[in-house]
Structure formats: structure tokens, C-alpha cells
C-alpha positions as CSV (number, residue, x, y, z in Angstrom):
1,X,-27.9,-3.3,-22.6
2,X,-28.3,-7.0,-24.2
3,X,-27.0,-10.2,-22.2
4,X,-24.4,-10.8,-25.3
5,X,-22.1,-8.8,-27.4
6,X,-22.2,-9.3,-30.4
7,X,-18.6,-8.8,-31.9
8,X,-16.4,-11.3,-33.4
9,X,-13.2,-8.7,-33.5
10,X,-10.7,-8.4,-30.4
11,X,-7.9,-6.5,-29.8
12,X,-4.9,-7.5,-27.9
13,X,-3.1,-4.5,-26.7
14,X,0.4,-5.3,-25.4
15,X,2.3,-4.0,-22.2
16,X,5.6,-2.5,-21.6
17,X,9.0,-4.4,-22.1
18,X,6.7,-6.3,-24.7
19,X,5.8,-6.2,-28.2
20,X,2.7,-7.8,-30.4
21,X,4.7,-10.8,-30.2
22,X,3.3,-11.5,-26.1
23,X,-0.3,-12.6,-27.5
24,X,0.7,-15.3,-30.1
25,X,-0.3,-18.3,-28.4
26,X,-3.7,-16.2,-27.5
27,X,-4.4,-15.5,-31.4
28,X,-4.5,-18.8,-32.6
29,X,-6.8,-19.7,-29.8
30,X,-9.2,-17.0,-30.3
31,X,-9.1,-17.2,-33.7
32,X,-10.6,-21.0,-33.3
33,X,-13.6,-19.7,-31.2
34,X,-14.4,-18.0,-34.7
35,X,-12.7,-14.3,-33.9
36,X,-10.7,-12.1,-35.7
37,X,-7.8,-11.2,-33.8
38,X,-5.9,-7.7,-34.2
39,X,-2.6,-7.1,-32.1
40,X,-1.6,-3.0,-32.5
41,X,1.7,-2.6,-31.3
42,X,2.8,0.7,-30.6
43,X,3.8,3.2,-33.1
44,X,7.4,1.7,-33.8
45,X,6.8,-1.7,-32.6
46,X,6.7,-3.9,-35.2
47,X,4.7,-7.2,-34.9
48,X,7.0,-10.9,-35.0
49,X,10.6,-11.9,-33.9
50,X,12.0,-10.0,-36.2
51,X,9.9,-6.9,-34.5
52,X,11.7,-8.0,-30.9
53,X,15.5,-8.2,-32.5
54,X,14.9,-5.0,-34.4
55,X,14.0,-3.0,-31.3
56,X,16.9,-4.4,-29.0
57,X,19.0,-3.7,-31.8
58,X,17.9,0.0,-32.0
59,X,15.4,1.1,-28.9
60,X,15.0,4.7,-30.7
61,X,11.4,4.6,-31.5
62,X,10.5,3.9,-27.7
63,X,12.7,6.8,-26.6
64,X,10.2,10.1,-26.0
65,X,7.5,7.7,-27.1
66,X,4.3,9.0,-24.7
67,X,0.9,8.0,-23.7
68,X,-1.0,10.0,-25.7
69,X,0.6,9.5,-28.8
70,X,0.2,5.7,-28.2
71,X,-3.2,6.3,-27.0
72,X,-3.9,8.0,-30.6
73,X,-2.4,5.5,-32.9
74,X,-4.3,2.7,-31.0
75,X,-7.9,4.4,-31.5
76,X,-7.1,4.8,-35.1
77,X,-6.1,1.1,-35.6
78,X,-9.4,0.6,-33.6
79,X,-11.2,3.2,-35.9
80,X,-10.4,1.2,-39.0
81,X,-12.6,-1.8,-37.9
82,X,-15.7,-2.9,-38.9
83,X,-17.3,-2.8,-35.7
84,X,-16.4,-1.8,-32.7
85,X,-14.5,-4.7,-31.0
86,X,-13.5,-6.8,-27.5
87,X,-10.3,-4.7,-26.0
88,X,-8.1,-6.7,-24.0
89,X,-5.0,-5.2,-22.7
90,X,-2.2,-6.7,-20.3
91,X,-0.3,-4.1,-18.1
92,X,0.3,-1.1,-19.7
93,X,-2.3,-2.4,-22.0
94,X,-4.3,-2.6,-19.1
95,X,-4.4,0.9,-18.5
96,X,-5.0,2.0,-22.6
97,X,-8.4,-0.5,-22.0
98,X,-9.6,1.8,-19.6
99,X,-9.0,5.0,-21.7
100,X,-10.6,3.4,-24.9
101,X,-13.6,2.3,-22.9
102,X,-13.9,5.6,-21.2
103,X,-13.3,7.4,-24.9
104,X,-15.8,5.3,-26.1
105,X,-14.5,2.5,-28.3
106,X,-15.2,-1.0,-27.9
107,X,-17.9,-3.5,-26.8
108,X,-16.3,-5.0,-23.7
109,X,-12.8,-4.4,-22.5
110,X,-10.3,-6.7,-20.0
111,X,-7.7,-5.2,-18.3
112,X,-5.5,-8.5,-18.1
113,X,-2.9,-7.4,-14.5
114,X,-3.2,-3.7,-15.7
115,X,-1.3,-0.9,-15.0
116,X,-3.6,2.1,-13.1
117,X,-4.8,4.9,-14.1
118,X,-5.1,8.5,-12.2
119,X,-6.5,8.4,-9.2
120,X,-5.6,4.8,-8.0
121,X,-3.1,5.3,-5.2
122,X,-1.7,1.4,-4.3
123,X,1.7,1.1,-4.7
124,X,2.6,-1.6,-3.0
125,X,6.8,-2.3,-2.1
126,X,6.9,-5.3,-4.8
127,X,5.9,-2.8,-7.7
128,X,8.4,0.4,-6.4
129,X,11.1,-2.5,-6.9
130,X,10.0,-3.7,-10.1
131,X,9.6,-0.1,-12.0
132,X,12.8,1.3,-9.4
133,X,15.4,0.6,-12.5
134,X,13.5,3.4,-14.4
135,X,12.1,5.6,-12.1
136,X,14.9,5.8,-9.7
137,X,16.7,7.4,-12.8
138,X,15.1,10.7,-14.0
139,X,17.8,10.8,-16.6
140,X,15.6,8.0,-18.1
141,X,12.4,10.0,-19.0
142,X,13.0,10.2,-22.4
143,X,15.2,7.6,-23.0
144,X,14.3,3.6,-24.1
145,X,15.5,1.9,-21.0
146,X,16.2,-2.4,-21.3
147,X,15.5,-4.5,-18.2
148,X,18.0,-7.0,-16.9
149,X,16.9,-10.7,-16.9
150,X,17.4,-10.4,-13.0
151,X,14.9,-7.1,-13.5
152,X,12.6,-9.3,-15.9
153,X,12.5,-12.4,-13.5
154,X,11.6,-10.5,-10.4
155,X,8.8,-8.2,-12.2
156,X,7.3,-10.8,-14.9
157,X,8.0,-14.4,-14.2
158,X,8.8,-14.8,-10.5
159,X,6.5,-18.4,-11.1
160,X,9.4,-19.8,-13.5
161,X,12.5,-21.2,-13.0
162,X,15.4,-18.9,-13.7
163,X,16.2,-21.2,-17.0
164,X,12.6,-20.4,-17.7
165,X,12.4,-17.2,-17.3
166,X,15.9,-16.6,-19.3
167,X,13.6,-18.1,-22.4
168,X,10.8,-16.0,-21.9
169,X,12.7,-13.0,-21.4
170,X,14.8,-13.8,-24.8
171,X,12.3,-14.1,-26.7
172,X,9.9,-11.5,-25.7
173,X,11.7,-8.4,-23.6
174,X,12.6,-4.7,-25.2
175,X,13.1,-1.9,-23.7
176,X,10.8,0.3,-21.8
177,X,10.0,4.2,-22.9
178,X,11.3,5.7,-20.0
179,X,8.5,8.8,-20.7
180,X,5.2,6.3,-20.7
181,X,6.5,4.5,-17.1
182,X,7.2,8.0,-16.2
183,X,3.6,9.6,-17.0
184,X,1.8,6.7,-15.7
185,X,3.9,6.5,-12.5
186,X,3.4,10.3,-11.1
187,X,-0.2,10.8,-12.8
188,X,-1.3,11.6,-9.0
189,X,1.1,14.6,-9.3
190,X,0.3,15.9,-12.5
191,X,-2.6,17.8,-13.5
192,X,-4.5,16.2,-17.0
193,X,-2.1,13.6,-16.7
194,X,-2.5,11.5,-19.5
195,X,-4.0,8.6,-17.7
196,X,-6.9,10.4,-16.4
197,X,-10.3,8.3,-16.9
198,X,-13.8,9.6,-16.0
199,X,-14.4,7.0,-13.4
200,X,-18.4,8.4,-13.1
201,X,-19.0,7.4,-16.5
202,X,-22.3,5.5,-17.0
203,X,-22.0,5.3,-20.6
204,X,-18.4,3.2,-21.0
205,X,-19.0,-0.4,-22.5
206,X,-18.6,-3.3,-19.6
207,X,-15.3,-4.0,-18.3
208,X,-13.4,-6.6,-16.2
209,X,-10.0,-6.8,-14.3
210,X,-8.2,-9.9,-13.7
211,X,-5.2,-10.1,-11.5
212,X,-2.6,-12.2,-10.9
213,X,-2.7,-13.3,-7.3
214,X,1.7,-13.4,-7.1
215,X,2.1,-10.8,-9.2
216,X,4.7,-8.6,-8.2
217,X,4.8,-5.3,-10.5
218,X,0.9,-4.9,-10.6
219,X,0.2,-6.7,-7.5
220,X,-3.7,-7.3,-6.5
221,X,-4.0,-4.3,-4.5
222,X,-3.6,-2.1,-7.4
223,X,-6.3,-4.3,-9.6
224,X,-8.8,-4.0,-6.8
225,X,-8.5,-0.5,-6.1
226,X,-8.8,0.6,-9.9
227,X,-12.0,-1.8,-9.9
228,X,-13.4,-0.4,-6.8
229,X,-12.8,3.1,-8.7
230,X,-15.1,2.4,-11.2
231,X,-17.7,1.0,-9.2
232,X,-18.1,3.4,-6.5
233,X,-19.0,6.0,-9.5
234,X,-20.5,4.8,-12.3
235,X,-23.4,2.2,-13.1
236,X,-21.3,0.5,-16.2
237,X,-20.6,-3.0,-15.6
238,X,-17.7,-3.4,-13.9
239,X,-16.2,-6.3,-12.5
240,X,-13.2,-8.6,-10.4
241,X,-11.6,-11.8,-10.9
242,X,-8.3,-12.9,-9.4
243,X,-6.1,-15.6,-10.1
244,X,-4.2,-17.0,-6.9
245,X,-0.8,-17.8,-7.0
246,X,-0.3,-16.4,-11.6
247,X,2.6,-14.0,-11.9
248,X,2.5,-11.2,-14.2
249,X,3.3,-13.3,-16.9
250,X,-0.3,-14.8,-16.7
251,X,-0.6,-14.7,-20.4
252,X,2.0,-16.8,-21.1
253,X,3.2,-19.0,-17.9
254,X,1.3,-22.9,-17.7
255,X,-2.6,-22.3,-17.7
256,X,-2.9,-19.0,-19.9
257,X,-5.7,-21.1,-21.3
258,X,-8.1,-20.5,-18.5
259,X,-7.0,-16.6,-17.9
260,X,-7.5,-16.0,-21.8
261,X,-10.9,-18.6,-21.8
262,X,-12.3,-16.7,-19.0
263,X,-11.5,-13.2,-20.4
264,X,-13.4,-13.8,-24.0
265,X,-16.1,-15.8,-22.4
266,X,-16.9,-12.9,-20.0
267,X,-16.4,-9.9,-22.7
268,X,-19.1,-12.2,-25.1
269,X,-21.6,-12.2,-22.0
270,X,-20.6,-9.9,-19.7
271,X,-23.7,-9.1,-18.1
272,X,-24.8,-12.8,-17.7
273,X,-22.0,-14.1,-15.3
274,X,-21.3,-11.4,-12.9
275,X,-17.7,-11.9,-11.5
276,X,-17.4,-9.6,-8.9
């Protein structure tokens, strides 16, 4: 494996509760490092504001939607590249990094305060209350399920001011498909669950995790368990970096500039700088 990748294509895959729309103060700052910057949303998730109003004014192509099918649609965006690029996801994005990398797509992938896959088995109190509005309902498997700005502040932006977080979640929150939160929240207790990863594969390009240090719906422990994963079985480049004290809303709350410098400097050179 070289020192450098050489890829000047990432893709920003977005979490739940969020659209496209989350990455646009990282495009404009990749895209002046010299990178072309792709953000897949989901099937039905249209990029922009007007993606955000359009949802919240009808949820229906979030209700049913499920991992796989998101899972497919992302690998043919992926497939339509020129090369194969830097995957970065945040939460639920998180999680789709790891299945790309393990399905082999991409060159480096950052799992930005991701969601785990099967197998990781942290589930901290601060995360059972943040996801509780959903899962506590199993009426809500297959529906598109919004989140409170009460729900938003205490799983997102627990760093902001309520008059902060009231702007963040305005301009940024849909609703959740009640069926993805589902499949990745009982994966443990369902056989070829749809988040399953091989964690013993050798072969997967290099991948890092970051975490946000206050983070309250993917707290630490789950980051550092899904790393530990893939380093107790395979030999692929794997490694750690948290972020004391950033929320989940690391990719938007003050400093995003060092979390999304750090993640593109590492996925360029990812076997120069070992993190972890």
C-alpha cells in the first residue's frame, strides 16, 4: 500500500434526521484543497433547502426506506465515478462507510461519530435516550418519524444554546425512517442483519473513526469499540481520534474546521500519520 492516496473525489454521506444539506459548509472547503466533492443523499432525499422543506412537508419517501436499499443506491452513485474516492460519513453515514469499505469501494473512508455496525454491543444510557422516541414505538418501524427540537437538542447539539440549537434544527432536521434506526438498532438480534461487516477483512481500504468526546447519541464508547472491532481482526489500517468535549453536531458546531481538516488530511496519507 503507498504512503498517499491519490484521489481528488470524496463523498459525504449524510446521517439520519439529516439531508445533503449537513455538509455545505464542508464542500466549499474541500473543494478549495482542489477536490471534487459529491453529497448522495438517500433515495428520496433531495439535495438543498428546498430538499429539507420538501421532506417535512411530505416524510413519505423515508417511510419503509431500509438499509440495503440505501446501501445500493449509494454504491451506484459511487459506481458512476471516475475513480474510486475518499468516503466520509457522519452517523448513520458512519455506518454505510464501513459497509462500502468492506464491499470494496473507496480509497480511504472516515466514519465522522458513526453509527455501529453488527457486532458492536455499547449502548450507553445517553444513546437509549436519544433513539428512545423511535424505538420505544414499534408502531414506528415503517413509518418516517420527526424529532422534537427538545429530541434534536439533547441527541445533536447539547454544545449550543437552546436559541442555537432551534437554528440548527430549522434548518437542517427531517424525519427519521423508523425501519433504518430499527435494523441498525437490533442488528445483534437479527441474523444477516443488514449492517453486518466482515470485521477480519485484510483487503478493505484504510479507515478512521473520529468521535465526539460529549456526544450523546453515539457517545465514545460506541466509536471505540467499532474501532477496536476492526483491529483485533484484520491487518487494514484502522485507526482512532477523539475530539473532547464536540457534540454530535461536530460537523457543523464552532471548529468543524479542524474535525473536517483532520479527516481529509488523514484519508490523503493515511498510512503516514498513524492516529491511533
Amino acid at each position: 500500500m503507498s504512503d498517499e492516496t491519490s484521489t481528488k473525489t470524496v463523498v459525504l454521506i449524510h446521517g439520519l434526521w439529516m439531508t445533503p444539506l449537513s455538509w455545505e459548509r464542508w464542500v466549499p472547503r474541500y473543494e478549495a484543497r482542489g477536490m471534487t466533492v459529491v453529497t448522495p443523499g438517500y433515495p428520496g432525499i433531495p439535495q438543498g433547502e428546498s430538499g429539507v422543506a420538501a421532506l417535512r412537508e411530505d416524510p413519505s419517501p423515508l417511510a419503509g426506506l431500509g438499509v440495503r436499499e440505501v446501501f445500493d443506491h449509494l454504491a451506484q452513485e459511487i459506481e458512476k465515478l471516475d475513480e474510486k474516492p475518499i468516503i466520509m460519513g457522519h452517523s448513520f453515514g458512519g455506518a454505510f462507510v464501513q459497509l462500502l469499505l468492506d464491499a470494496g469501494y473507496g480509497s480511504a473512508g472516515v466514519s465522522i461519530d458513526g453509527a455501529a455496525v453488527k457486532g458492536v454491543k455499547a449502548l450507553p444510557l445517553s444513546e437509549i435516550k436519544a433513539t428512545l422516541p423511535v424505538l420505544g414505538n414499534p408502531g414506528n418501524k415503517n413509518r418516517a418519524v420527526p424529532i422534537t427540537e427538545k429530541e434534536f437538542h439533547y441527541a445533536f447539539t447539547n454544545n449550543l444554546t437552546d436559541e442555537e440549537s432551534k437554528a440548527v434544527y430549522d434548518r437542517y432536521s427531517v424525519p427519521v425512517s423508523g425501519r433504518m434506526l430499527f435494523q441498525g438498532g437490533l442488528a445483534n438480534f437479527t441474523p444477516n442483519a443488514t449492517t453486518t461487516v466482515d470485521f477480519a477483512n485484510g483487503d478493505r481500504a484504510p479507515l478512521l473513526f473520529l468521535s465526539g468526546g460529549n456526544d450523546h447519541i453515539l457517545p465514545p464508547v460506541v466509536q471505540r469499540e467499532n474501532y477496536e472491532r476492526w483491529v483485533k481482526h484484520s491487518t487494514a489500517v484502522t485507526a482512532y481520534r477523539e475530539f473532547p468535549g464536540r457534540s454530535h453536531y461536530t460537523c457543523g458546531e464552532p471548529g468543524w474546521e479542524a474535525v473536517a481538516d483532520l479527516a481529509l488530511d488523514w484519508a490523503l496519507a493515511p498510512t503516514t500519520g498513524m492516529l491511533a
